[in-house]
N, C-alpha and C positions, 0 to 999 in steps of 0.2 A: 300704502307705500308709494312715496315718489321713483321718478326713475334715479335721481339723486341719491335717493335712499338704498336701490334696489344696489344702483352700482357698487355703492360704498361697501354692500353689506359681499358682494358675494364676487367681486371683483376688486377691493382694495381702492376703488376709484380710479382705477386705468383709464386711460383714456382711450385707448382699444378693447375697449372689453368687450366690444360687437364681437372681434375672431375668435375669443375664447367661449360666448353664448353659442354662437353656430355650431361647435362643438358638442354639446350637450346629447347625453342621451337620450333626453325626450326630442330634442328634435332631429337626431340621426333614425332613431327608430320611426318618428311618423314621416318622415321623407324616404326612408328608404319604404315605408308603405305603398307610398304613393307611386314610386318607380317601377315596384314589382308590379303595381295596378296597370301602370301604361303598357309596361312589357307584354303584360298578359293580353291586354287590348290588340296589340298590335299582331299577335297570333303566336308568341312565344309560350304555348301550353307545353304541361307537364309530359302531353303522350309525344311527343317531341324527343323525347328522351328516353323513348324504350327502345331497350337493346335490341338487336337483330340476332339469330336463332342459325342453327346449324337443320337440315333437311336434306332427306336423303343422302346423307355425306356430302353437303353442300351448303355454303353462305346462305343464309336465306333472308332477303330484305324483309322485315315485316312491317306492313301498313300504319301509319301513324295518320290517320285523320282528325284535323283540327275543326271543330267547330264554332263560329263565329258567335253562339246564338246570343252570348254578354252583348256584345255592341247592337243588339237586333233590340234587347230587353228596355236595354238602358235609353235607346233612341225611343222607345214609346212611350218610358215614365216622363222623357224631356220633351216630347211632342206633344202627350197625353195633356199637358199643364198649361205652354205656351204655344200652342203651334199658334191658338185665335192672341193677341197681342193683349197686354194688360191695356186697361183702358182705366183711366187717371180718372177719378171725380170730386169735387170741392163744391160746397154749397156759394165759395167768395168766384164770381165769372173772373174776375182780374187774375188770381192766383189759377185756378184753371188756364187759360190762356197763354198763362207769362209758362206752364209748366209743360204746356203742350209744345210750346214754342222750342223749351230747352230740348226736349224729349226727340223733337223728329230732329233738330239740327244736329245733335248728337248720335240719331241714329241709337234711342237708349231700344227700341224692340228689338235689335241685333245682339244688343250686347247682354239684356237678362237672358237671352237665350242660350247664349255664352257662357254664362254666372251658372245658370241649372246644369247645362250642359256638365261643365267641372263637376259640378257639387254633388249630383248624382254616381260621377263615374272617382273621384275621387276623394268625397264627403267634406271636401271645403275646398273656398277657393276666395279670392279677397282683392275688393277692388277702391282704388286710389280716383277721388274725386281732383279734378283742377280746369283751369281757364287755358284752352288751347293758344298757340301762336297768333291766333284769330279772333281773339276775345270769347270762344266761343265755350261754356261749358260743356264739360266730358269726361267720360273716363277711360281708364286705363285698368285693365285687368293684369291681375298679376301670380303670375302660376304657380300653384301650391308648394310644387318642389323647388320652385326659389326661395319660398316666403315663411320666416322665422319671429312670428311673434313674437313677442315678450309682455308676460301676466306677471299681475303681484300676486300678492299670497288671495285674494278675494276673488284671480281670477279675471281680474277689469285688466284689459291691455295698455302697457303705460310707452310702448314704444314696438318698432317697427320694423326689421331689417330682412332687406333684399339680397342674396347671397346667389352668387351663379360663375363659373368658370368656364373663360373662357380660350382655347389655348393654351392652356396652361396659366392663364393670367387670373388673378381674383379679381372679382370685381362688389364693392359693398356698399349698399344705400339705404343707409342709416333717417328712418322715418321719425321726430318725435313730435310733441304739440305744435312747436312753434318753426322747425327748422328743418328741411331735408338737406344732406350732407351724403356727397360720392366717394368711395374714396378708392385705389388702387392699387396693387404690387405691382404694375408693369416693367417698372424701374429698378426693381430686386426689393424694394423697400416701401413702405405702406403709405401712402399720401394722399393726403384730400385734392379731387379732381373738377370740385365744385361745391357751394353751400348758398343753397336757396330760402326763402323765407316760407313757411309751409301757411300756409292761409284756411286750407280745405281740413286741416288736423289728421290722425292718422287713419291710413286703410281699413277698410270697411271686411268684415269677417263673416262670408257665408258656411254653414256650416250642416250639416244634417245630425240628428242624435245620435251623441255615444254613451251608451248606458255606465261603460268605463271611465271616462275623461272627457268632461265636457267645457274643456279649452279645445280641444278639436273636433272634425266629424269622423262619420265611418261610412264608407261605399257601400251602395247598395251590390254593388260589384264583389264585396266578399260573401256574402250569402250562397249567391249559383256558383262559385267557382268550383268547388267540389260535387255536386251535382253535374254540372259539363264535365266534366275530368272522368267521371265515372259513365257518360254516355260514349264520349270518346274513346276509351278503352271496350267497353261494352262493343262495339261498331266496326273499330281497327281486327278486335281480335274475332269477332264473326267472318268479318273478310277473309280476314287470316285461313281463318278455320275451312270458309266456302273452296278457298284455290288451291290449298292443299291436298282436299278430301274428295273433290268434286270429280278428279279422274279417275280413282279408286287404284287398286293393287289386282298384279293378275297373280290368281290361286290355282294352282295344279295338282286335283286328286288323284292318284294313282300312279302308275309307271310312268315316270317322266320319260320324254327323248331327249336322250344326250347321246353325245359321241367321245370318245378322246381328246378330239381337239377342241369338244364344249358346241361345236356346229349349231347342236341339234337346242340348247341354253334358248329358251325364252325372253324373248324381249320384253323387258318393262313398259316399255315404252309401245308397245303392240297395237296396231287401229288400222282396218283397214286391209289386211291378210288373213288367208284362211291356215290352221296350226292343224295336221294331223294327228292324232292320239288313240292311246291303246282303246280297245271299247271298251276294257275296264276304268280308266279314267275319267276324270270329270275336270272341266275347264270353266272355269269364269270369272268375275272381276268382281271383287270385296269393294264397298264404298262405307264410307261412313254416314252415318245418318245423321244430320244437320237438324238440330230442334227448334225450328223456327218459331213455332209457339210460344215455346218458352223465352224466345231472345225479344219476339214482339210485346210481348206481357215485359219484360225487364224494363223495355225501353218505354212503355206509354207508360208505368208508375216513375219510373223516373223525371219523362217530361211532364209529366201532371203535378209532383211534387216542385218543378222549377217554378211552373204557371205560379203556383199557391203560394209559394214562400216570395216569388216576383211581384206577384199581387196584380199579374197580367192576365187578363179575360181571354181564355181562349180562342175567343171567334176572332182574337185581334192578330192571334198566330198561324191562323188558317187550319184549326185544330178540332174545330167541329164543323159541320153544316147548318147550315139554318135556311127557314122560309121567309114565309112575311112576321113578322114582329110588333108588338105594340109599344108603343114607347115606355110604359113601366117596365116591359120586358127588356131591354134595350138598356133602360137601367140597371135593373136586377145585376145584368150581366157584368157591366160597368163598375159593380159597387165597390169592388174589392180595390181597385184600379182609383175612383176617385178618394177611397182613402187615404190613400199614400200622398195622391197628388194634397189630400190638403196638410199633412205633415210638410211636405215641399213649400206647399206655399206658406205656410207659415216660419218658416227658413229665410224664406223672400223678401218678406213682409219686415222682417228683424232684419234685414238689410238694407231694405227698402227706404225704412223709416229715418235709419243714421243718413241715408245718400239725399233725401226730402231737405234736412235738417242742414248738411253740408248744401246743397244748391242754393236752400235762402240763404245764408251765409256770403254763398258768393254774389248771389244777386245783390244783395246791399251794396258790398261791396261795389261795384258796376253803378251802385245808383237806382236802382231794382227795388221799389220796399212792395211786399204782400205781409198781407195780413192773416188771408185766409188757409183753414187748415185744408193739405192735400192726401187724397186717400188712392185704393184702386180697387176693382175688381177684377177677376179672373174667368175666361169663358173653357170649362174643361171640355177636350176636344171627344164629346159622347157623340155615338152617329144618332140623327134625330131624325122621328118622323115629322118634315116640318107642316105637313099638310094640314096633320092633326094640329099639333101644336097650334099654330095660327087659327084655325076655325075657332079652338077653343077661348084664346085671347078676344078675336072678333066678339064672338056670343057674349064673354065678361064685358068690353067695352059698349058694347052696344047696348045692356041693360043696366050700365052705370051702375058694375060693380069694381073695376076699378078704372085708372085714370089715364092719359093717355101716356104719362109717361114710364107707369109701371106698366101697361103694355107694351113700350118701346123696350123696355129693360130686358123684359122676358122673350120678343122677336129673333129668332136665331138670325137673322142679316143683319141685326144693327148690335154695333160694338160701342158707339159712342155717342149715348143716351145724348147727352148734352147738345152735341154739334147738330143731331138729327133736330132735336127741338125746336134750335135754332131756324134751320131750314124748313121745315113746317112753318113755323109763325112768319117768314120771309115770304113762303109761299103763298099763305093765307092772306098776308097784305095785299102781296102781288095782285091776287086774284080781286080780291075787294077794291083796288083803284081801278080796274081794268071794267068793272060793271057798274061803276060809278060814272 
């Protein structure tokens, strides 16, 4: 289906029928997803909103503690992946070169980081290739709670709208193959505020699996939410329980003293004074018994169930101890953790590939031809024993079981095979006219 098609069929062929798509239920529901997701981020949890309690015939504020651990999680799966930078590789050195060139000028290791960063914390996020004021290629990231695809029935995105208010103002930027188009109600009434020629085609769709809908993603962010909610509660009301319960009640067996005028009335509040009493009475202070056993066993299945279903290694949360390690071990630990990360990057990878395909496009444009195909790989950020590691490379190179550049690949200080080779053969000249 065209977007010709699209509009005709379900909009009568309006020529605003951008105001009336933004409307839709599928995208009022996955936008308001996304909003509750920030909220939550920003420390708007649920224990927030427990009521406060009467004690002792009195207000009683009760503790609401929030716990951050989501932004803790989600910063390790987006660290876990990118912290070492993707590192670009083509067998053609021209297209290497011309892509590395785009890459730093653009600042592109800032901005995938950016890309996960969303994608992770709100399971898509979608970014707009183009030719800066500067000539210079770039993108532009565009935030999921603005951004209002539009799929035909198969699913393939045939157009693109940018929706955001501001002021009370709309503001809408209508993306399609060939055209981007601004438009506005400033003025009480809807009008184009600019129409450019779209050269780069439309925004790029990162996305993570939705087992429901897979025109969208889904946060790894809703998984722990109820798990934190339930530590949070758990924590708040042991508090609770601790300061309430911790001074105890004083209990009076036997002949009280009292007077008429009540004089002789026992102070609740008593610490510190000595109380006379009959010798048949008995005097002491009732406490309640706080079962810490039990609140400490609630709370480590609970965090042990977050780690697991997070697919975060404990020793990364500071959750166990450990000694010296061997690098299989080290893995071992890691494995659950680089699972995830390669679902991630395989998210990337299908973004990656549209943003390769838009940059030659513009490079021609510009005058720019490459021929060769451009690829990357990923360094996931495992702690390593590198002493080992390297002895073991060395032993492999040195009995010419492999070559120098697959032992460059596998060296944890070098990221970028290619460049390094370069410098070696430069070096190797150097040295040979120098003993000449």
């Amino acid at each position: 289906m065209t977007l010709k098609e699209y509009i005709q069929k379900y909009y009568d062929g309006s020529n605003t029928w951008f105001q009336e798509e933004v409307t839709k239920q599928w995208h009022f529901e996955r936008v308001q997803n996304i909003l509750d997701l920030k909220e939550y981020l920003s420390g708007k949890h649920a224990i927030l909103y427990r009521p406060n309690e009467q004690y002792n015939g009195k207000p009683y504020k009760t503790r609401k503690i929030v716990l951050q651990l989501a932004k803790t999680l989600l910063n390790f799966e987006t660290s876990f992946l990118l912290k070492n930078p993707v590192t670009l590789t083509s067998e053609d050195k021209q297209t290497l070169e011309t892509f590395k060139e785009v890459y730093s000028k653009a600042r592109y290791n800032s901005i995938d980081f950016k890309i996960l960063d969303k994608m992770v914390k709100y399971g898509e996020t979608y970014e707009y290739v183009y030719i800066d004021e500067n000539g210079n290629i770039t993108s532009r990231i565009i935030p999921a709670e603005d951004s209002y695809p539009v799929f035909d029935e198969t699913g393939n995105m045939i157009a693109f709208i940018e929706f955001y208010i501001v002021d009370g103002i709309s503001y809408y930027i209508l993306y399609t193959e060939n055209e981007v188009t601004q438009y506005t109600d400033d003025s009480g009434e809807l009008h184009i505020t600019g129409r450019y020629k779209n050269i780069s085609g439309l925004p790029i769709q990162y996305k993570t699996i939705n087992e429901l809908d897979s025109c969208k993603g889904r946060s790894s962010l809703e998984d722990y939410i109820s798990i934190i909610d339930s530590l949070e509660d758990l924590i708040s009301k042991y508090h609770d329980g601790l300061y309430k319960f911790i001074s105890g009640v004083p209990v009076l067996k036997g002949t009280g003293l009292t007077s008429k005028d009540d004089k002789g009335r026992i102070d609740p509040n008593a610490v510190g004074f000595m109380l006379q009493i009959d010798d048949t009475a008995e005097f002491q202070i009732v406490q309640n018994k706080m079962d810490s056993a039990s609140f400490k066993a609630l709370y480590e299945i609970l965090m042990t169930q977050l780690l697991n279903i997070s697919q975060t290694p404990a020793i990364a949360m500071n959750a166990v101890e450990i000694s010296n390690l061997s690098e299989t071990s080290i893995r071992m630990m890691y494995s659950l953790a680089s699972v995830k990360a390669r679902l991630n990057e395989d998210a990337l990878l299908d973004g990656f590939i549209q943003r390769w395909d838009k940059i030659k496009k513009l490079l021609a444009l510009k005058g720019i031809q490459i021929t060769g195909d451009i690829s990357c790989t990923f360094e996931y950020d495992i702690p390593l024993n590198a002493t080992e590691m390297i002895n073991n490379i060395t032993t492999l190179k040195q009995n010419g079981l492999i070559s120098l550049e697959t032992a460059l690949s596998r060296t944890p200080y070098i990221y970028d095979v290619a460049t390094e080779m370069q410098k070696i053969k430069s070096d190797t000249i150097g040295s040979s006219a120098e003993n000449e």
